[in-house]
OpenMM code with the backbone's topology and positions (N, CA, C; nanometers):
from openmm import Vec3, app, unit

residues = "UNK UNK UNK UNK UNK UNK UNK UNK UNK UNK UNK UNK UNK UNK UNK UNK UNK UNK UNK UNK UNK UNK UNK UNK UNK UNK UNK UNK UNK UNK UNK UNK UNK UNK UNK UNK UNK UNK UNK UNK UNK UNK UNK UNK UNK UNK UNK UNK UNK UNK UNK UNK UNK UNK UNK UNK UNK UNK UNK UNK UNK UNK UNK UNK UNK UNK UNK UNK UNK UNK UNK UNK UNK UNK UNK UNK UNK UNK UNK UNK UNK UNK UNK UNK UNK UNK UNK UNK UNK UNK UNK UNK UNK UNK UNK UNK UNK UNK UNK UNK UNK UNK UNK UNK UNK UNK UNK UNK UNK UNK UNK UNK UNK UNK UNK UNK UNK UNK UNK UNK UNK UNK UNK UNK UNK UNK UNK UNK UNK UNK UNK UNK UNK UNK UNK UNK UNK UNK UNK UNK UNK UNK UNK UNK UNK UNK UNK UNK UNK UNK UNK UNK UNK UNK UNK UNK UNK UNK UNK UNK UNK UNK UNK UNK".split()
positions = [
    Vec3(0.6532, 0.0024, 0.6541),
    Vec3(0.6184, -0.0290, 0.7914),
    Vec3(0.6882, 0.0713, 0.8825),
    Vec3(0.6459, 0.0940, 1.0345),
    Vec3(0.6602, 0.1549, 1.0744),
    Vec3(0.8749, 0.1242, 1.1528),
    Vec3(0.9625, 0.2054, 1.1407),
    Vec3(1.0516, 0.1623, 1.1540),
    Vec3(1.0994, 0.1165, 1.2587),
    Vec3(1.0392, 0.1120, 1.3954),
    Vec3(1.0291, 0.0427, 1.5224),
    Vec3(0.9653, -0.1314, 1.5141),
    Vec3(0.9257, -0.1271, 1.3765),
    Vec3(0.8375, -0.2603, 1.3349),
    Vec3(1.0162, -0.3501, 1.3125),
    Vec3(1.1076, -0.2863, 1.2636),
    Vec3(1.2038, -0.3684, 1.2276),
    Vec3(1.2603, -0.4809, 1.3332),
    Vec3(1.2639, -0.6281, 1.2746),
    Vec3(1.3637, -0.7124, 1.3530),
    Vec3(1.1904, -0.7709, 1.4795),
    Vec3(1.0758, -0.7271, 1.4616),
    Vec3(0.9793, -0.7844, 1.5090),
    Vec3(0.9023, -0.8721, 1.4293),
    Vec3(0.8575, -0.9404, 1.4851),
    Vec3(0.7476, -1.0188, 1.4123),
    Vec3(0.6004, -0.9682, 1.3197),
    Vec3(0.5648, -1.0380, 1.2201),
    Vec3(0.4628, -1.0046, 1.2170),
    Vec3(0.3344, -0.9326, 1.2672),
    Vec3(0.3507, -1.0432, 1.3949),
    Vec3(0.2160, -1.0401, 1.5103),
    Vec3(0.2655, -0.9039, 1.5665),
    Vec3(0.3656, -0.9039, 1.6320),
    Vec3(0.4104, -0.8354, 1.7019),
    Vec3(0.3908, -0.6234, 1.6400),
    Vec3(0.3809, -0.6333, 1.5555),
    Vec3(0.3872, -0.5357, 1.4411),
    Vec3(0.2676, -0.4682, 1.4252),
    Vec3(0.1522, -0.5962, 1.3510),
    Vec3(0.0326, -0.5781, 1.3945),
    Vec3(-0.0245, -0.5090, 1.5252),
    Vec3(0.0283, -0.5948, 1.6498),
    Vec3(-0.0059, -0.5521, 1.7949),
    Vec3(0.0020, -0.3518, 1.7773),
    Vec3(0.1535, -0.3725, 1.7292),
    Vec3(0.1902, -0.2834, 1.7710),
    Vec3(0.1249, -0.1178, 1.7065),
    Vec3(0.0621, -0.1788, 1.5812),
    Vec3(-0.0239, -0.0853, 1.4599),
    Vec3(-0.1636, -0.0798, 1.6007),
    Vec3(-0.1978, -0.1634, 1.6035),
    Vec3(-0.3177, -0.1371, 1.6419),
    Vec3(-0.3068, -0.0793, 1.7751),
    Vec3(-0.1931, -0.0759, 1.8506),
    Vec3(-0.1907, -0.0081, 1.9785),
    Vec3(-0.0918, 0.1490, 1.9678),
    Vec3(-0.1413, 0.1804, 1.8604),
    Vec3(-0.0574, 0.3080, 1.7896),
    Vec3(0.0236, 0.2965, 1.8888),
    Vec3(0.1519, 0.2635, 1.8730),
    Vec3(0.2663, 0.2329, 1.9574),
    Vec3(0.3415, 0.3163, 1.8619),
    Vec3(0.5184, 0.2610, 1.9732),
    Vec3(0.6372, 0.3912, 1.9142),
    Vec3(0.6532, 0.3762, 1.7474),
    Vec3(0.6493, 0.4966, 1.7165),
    Vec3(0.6513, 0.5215, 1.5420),
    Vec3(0.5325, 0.5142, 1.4882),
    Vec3(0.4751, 0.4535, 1.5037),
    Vec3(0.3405, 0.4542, 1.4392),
    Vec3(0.2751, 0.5667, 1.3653),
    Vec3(0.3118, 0.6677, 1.3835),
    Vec3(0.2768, 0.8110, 1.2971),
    Vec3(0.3687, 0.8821, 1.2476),
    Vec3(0.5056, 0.8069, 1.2691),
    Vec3(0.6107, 0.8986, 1.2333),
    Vec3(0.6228, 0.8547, 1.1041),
    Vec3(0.5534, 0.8847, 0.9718),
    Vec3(0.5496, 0.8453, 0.8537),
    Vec3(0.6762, 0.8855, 0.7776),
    Vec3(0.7672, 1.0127, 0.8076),
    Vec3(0.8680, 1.0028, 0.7369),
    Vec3(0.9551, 0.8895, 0.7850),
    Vec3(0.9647, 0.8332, 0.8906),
    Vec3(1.0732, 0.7156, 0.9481),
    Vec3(1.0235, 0.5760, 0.8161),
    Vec3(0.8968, 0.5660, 0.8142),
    Vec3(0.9044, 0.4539, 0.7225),
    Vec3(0.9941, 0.3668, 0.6548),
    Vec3(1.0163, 0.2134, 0.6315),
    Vec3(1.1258, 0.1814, 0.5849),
    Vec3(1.0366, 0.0730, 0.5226),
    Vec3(1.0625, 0.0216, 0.4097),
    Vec3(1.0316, -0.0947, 0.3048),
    Vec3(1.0219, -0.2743, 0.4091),
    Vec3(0.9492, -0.3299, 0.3631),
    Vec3(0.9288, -0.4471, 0.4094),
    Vec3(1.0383, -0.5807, 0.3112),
    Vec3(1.0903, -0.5846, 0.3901),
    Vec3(1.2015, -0.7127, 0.3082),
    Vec3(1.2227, -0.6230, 0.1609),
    Vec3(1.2443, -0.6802, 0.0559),
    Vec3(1.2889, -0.6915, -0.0502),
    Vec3(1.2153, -0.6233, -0.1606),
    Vec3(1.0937, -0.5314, -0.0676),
    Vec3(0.9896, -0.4654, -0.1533),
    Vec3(1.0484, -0.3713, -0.3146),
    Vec3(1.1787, -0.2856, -0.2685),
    Vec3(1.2205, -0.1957, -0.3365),
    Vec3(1.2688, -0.3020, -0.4969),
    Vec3(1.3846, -0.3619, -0.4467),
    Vec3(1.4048, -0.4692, -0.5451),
    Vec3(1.2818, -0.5709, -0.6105),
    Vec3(1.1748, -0.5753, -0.5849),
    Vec3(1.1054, -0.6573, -0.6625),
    Vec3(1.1070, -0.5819, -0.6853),
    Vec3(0.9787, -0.4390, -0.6754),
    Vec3(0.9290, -0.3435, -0.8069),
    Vec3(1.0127, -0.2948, -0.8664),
    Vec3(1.1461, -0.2630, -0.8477),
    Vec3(1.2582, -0.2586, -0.9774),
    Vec3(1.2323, -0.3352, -1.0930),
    Vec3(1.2355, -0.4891, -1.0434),
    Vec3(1.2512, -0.5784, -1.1378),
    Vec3(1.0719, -0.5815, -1.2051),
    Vec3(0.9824, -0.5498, -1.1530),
    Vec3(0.8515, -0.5339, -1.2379),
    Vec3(0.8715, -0.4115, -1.3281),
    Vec3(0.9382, -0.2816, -1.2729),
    Vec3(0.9605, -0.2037, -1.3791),
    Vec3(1.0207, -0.2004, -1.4850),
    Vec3(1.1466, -0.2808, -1.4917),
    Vec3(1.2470, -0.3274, -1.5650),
    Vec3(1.1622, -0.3679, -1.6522),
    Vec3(1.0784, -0.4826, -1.6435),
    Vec3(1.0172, -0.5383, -1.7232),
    Vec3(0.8892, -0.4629, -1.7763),
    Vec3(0.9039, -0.3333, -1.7749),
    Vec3(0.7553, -0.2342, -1.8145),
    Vec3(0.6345, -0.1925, -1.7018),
    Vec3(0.6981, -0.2741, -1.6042),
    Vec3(0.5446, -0.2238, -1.5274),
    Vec3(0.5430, -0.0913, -1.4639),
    Vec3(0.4268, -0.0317, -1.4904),
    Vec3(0.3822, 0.1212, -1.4359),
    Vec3(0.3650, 0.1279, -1.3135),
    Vec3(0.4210, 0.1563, -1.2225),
    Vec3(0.3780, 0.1482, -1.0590),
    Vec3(0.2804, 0.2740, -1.0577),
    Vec3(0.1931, 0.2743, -0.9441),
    Vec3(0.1026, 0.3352, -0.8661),
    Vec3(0.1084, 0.3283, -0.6994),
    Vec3(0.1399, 0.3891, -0.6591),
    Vec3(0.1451, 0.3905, -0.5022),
    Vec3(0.0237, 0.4735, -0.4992),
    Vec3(-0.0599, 0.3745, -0.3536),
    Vec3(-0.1819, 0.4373, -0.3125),
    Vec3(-0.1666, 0.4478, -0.1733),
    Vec3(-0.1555, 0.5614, -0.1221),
    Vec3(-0.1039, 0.6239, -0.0224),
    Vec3(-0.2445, 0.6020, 0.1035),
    Vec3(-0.2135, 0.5882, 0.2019),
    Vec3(-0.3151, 0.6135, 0.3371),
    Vec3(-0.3376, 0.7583, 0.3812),
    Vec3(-0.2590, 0.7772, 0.3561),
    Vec3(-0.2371, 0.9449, 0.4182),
    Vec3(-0.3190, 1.0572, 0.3233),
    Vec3(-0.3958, 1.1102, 0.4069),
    Vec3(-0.5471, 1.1900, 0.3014),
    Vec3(-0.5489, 1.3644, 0.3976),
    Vec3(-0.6028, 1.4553, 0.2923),
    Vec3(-0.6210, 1.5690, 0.4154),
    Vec3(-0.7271, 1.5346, 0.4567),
    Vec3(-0.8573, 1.4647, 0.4237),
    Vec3(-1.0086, 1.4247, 0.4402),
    Vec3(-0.9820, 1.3930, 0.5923),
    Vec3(-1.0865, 1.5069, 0.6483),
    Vec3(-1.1305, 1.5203, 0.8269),
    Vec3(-1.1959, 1.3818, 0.8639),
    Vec3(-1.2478, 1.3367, 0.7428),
    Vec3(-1.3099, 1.2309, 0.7472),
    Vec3(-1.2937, 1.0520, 0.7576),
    Vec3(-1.1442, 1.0886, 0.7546),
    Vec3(-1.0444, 0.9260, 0.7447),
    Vec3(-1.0316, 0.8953, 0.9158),
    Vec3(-0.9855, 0.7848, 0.8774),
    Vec3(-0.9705, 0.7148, 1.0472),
    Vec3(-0.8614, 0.8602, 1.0390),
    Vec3(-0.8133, 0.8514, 1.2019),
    Vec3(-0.7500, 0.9340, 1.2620),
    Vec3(-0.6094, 0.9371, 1.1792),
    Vec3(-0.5514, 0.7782, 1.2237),
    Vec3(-0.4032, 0.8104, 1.1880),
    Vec3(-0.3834, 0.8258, 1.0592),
    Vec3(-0.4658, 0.8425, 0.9465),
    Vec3(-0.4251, 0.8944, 0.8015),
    Vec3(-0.3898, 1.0453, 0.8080),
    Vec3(-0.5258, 1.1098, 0.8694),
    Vec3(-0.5385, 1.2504, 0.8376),
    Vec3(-0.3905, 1.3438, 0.8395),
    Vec3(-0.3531, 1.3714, 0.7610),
    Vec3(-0.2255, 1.4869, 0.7699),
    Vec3(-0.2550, 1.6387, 0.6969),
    Vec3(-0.1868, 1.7029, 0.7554),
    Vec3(-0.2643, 1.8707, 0.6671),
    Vec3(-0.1538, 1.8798, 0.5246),
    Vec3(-0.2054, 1.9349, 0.4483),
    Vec3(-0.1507, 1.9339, 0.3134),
    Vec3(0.0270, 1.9488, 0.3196),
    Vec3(0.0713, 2.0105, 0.4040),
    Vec3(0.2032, 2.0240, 0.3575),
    Vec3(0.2850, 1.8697, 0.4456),
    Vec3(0.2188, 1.8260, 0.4482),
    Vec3(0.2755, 1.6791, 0.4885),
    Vec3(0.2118, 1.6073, 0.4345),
    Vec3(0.1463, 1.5962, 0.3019),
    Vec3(0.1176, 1.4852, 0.2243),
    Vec3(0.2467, 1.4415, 0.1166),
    Vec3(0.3516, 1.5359, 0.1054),
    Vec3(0.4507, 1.4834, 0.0443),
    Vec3(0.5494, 1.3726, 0.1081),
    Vec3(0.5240, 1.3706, 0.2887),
    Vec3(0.5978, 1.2170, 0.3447),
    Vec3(0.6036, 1.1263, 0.2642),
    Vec3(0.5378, 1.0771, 0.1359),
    Vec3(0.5429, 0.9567, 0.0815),
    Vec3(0.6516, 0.9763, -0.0174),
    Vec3(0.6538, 1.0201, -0.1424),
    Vec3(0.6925, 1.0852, -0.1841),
    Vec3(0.8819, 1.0630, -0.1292),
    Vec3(0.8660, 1.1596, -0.0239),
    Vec3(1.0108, 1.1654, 0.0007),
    Vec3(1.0548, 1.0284, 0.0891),
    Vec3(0.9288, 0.9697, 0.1354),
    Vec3(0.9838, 0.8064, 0.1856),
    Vec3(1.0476, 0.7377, 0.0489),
    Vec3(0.9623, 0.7419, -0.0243),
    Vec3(0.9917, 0.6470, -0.1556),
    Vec3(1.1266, 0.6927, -0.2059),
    Vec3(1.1669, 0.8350, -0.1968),
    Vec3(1.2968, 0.8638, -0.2516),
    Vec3(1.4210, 0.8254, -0.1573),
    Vec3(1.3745, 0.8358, -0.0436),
    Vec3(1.5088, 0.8061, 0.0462),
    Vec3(1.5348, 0.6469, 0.0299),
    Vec3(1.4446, 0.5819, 0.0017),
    Vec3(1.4802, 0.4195, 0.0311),
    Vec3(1.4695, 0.3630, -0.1332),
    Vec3(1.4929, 0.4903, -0.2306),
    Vec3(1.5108, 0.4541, -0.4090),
    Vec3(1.4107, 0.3574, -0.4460),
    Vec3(1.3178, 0.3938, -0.3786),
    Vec3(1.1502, 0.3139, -0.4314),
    Vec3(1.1652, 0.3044, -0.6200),
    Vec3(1.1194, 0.2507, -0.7096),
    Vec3(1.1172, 0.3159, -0.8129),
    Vec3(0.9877, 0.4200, -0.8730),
    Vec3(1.0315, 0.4939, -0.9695),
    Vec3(0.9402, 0.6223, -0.9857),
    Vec3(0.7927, 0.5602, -1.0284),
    Vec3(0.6612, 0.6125, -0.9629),
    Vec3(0.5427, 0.6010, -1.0300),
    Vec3(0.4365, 0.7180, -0.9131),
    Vec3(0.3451, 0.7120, -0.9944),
    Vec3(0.2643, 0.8191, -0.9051),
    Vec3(0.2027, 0.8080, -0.7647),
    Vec3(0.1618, 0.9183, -0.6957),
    Vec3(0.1009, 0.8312, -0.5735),
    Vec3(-0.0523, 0.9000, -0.5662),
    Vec3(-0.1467, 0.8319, -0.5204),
    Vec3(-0.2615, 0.8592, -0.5041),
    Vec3(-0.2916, 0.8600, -0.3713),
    Vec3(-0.3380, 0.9771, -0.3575),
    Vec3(-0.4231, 1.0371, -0.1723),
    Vec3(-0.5506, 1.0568, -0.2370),
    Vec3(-0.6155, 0.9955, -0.1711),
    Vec3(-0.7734, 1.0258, -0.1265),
    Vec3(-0.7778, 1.1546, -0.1137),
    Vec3(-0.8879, 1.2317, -0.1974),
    Vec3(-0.9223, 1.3532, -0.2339),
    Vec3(-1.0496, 1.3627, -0.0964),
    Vec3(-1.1011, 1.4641, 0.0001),
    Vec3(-1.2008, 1.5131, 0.0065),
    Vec3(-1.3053, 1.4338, -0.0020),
    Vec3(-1.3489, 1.2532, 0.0814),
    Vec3(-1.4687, 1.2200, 0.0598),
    Vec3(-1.4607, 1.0928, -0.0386),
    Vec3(-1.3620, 1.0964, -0.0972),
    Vec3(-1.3039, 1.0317, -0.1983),
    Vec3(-1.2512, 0.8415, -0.1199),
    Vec3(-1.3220, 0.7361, -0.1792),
    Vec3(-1.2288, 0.6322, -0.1356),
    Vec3(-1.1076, 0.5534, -0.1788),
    Vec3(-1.0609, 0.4484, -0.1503),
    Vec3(-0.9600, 0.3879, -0.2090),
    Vec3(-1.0254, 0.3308, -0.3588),
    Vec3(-1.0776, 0.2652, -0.2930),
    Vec3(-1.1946, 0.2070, -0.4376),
    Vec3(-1.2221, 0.3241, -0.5596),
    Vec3(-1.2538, 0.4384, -0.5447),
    Vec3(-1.2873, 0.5239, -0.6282),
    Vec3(-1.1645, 0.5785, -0.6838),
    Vec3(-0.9894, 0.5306, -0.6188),
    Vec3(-0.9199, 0.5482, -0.6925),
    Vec3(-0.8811, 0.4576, -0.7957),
    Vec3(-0.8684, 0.3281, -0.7490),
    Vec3(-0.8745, 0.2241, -0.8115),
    Vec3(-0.9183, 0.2161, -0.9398),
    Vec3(-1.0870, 0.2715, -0.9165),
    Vec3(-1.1842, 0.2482, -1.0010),
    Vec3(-1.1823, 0.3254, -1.1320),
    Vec3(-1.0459, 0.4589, -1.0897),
    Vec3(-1.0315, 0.6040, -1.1930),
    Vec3(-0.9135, 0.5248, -1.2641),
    Vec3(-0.7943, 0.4675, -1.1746),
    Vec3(-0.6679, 0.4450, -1.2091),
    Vec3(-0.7367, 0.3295, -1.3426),
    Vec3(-0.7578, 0.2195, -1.2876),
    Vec3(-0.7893, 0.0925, -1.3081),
    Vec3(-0.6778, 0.0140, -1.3481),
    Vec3(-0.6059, -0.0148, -1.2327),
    Vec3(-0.4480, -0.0795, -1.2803),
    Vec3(-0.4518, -0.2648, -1.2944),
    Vec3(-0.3794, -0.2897, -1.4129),
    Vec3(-0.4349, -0.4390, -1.4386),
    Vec3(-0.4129, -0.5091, -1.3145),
    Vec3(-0.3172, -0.4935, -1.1937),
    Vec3(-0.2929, -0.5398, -1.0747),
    Vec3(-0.2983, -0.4791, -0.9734),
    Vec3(-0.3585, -0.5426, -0.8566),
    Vec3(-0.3876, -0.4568, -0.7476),
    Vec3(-0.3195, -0.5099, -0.6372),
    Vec3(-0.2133, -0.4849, -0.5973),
    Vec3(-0.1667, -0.5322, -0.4750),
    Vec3(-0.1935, -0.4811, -0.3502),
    Vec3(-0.3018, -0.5235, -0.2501),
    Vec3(-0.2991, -0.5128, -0.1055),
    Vec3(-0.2573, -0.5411, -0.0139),
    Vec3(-0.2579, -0.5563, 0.1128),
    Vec3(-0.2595, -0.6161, 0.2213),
    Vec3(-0.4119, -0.6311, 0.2843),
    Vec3(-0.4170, -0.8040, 0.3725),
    Vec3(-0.5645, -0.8475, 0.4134),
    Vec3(-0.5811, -0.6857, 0.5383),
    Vec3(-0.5381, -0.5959, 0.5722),
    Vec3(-0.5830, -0.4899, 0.6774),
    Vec3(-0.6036, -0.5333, 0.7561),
    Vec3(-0.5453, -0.6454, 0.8070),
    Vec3(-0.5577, -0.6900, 0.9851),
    Vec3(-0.5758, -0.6724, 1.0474),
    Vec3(-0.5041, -0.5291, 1.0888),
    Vec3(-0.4510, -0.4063, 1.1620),
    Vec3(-0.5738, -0.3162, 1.2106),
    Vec3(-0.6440, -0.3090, 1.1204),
    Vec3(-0.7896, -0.2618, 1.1264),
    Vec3(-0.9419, -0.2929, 1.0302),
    Vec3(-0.9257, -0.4140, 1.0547),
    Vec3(-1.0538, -0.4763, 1.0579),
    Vec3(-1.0598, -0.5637, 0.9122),
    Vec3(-0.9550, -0.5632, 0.8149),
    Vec3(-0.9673, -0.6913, 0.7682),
    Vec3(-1.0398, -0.6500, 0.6482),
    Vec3(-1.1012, -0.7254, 0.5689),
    Vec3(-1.1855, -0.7571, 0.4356),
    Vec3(-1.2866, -0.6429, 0.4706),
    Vec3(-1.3268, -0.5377, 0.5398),
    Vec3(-1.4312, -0.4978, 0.5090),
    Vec3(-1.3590, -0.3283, 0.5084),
    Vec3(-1.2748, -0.3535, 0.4979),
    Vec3(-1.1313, -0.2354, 0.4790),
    Vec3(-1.0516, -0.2466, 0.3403),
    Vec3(-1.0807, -0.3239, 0.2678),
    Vec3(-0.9776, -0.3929, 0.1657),
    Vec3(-1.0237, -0.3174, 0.0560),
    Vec3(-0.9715, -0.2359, -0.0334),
    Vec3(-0.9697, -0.1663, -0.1400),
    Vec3(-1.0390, -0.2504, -0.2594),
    Vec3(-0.9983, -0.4011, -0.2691),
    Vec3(-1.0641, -0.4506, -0.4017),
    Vec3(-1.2028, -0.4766, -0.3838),
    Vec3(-1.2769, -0.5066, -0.2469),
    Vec3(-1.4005, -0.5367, -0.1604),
    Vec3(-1.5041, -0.4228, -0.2123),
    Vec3(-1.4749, -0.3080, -0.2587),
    Vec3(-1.5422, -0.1859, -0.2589),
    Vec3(-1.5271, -0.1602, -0.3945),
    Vec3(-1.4799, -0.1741, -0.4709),
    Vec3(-1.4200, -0.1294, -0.6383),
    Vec3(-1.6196, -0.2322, -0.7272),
    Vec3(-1.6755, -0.1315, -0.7827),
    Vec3(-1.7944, -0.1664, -0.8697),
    Vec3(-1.7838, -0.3004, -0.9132),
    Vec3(-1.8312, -0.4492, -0.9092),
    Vec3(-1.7849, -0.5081, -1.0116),
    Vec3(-1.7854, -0.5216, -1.1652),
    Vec3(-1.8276, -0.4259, -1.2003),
    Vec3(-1.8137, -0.4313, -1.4081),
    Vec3(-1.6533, -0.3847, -1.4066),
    Vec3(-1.5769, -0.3167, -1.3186),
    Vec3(-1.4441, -0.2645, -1.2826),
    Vec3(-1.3914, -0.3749, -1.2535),
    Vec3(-1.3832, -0.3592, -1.1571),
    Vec3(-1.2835, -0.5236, -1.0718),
    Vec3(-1.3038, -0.6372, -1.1481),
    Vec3(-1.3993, -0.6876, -1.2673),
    Vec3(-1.3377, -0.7908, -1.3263),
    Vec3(-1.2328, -0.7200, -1.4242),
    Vec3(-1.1815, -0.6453, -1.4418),
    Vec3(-1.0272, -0.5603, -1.5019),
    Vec3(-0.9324, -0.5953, -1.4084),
    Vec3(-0.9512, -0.6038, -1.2958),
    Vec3(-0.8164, -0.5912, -1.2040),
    Vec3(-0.8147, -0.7160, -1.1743),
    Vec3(-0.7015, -0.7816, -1.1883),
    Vec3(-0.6200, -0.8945, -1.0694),
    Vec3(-0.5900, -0.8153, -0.9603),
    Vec3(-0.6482, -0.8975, -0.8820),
    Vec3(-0.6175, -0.9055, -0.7322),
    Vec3(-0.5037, -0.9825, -0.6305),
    Vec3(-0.4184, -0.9160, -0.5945),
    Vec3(-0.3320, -0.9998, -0.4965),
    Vec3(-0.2998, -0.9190, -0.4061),
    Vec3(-0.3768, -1.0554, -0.2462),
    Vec3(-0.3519, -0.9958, -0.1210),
    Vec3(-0.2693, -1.0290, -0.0516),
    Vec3(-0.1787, -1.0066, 0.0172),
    Vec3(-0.0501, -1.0737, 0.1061),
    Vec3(-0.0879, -1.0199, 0.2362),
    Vec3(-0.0441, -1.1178, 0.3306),
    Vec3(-0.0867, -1.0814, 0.4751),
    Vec3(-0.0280, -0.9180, 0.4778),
    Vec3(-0.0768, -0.8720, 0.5829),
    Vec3(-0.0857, -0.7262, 0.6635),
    Vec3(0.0634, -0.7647, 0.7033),
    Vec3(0.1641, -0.6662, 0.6649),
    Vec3(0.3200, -0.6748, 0.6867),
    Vec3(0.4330, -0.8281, 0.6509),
    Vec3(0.3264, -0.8783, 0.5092),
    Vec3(0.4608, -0.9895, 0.5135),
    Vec3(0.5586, -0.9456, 0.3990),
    Vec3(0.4902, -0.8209, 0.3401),
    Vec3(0.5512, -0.8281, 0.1869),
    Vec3(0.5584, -0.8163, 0.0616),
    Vec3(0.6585, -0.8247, -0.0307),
    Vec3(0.5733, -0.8721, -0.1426),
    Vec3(0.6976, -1.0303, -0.1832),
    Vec3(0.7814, -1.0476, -0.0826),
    Vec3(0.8879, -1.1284, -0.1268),
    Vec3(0.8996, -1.2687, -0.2081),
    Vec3(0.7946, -1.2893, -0.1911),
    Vec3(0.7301, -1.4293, -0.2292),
    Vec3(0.6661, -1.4264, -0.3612),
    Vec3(0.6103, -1.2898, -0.3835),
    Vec3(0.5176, -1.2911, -0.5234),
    Vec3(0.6296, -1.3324, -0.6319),
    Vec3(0.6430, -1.3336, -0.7573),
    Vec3(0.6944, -1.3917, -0.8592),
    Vec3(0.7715, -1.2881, -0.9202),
    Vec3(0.8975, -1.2719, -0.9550),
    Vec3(0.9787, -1.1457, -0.9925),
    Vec3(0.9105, -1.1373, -1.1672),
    Vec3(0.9175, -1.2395, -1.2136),
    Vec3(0.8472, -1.1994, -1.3400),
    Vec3(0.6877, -1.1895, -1.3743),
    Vec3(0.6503, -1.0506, -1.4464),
    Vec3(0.5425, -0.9832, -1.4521),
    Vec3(0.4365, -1.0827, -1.5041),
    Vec3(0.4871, -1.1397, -1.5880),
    Vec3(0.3886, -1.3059, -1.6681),
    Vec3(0.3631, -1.3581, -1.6045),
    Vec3(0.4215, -1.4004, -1.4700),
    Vec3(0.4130, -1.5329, -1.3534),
    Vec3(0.3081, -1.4613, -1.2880),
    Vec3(0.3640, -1.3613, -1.2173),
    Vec3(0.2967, -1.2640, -1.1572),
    Vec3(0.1406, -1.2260, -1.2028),
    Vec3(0.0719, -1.2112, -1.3571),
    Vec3(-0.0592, -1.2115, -1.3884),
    Vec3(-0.1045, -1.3453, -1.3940),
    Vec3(-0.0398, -1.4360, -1.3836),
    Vec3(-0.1373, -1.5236, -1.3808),
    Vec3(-0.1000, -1.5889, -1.2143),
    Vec3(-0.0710, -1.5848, -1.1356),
    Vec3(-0.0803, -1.5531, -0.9751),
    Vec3(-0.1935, -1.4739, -0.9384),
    Vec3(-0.1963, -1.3498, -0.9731),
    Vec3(-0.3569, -1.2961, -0.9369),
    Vec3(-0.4651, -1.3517, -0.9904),
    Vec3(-0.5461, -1.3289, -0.8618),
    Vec3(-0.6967, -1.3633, -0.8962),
    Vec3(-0.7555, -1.2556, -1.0419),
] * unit.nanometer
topology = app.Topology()
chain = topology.addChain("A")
for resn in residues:
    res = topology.addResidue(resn, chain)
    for name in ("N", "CA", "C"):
        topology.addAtom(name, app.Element.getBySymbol(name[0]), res)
């Protein structure tokens, strides 16, 4: 989240995404939502492969605030290292390319989103768009737009059978 988001509310956060307010593009400031870093530790611990799927695309073609020119697609990257994210790959939208069509290449047994509140909700949502002969492969779990993941289940067993 954006690091001006800290010590605000939810709503307030949201507001503040959608009224590209202070920070809002300053993607290296980024800082983790509650307890994010420490759960996926503890999913890795236990074997799980992370995938970070990044917003940030060179595609002329993305809403505005994604677009960054190539030598600033590594912001993620070095967000995840400053705040000891744990190691897994990250995926940017190629050229035309959607979230879904990464999804659909990756095909990770879990898909964690957010509902996209912020901008427009379910018809924005990465699992909404994924083929279905695909997406019955993936569990799905959505958590509101900035609550988290604090609540999901630290163990990976609990956790697959929690997703849809």
């Amino acid at each position: 989240m954006p690091k001006s988001a800290i010590g605000k509310t939810r709503e307030q956060i949201i507001k503040q995404v959608k009224d590209q307010g202070e920070s809002v593009r300053d993607f290296s400031a980024y800082v983790p939502i509650g307890n994010t870093v420490e759960k996926l530790k503890k999913w890795a611990e236990q074997g799980a492969v992370i995938f970070y799927l990044s917003a940030l695309t060179e595609d002329k073609n993305a809403r505005g605030d994604e677009v960054v020119g190539k030598e600033n697609i590594t912001v993620d990257q070095e967000v995840l290292d400053k705040n000891k994210f744990p190691k897994g790959e990250i995926y940017h939208r190629l050229k035309g390319e959607s979230y879904a069509q990464i999804a659909e290449r990756i095909v990770p047994d879990i898909l964690i989103e957010d509902d996209c509140e912020s901008i427009g909700g379910k018809k924005e949502m990465t699992i909404t768009f994924i083929k279905p002969k695909i997406k019955q492969k993936i569990r799905s779990v959505i958590i509101k737009e900035f609550s988290g993941i604090n609540d999901l289940p630290d163990n990976l067993h609990e956790l697959l059978k929690y997703a849809n």
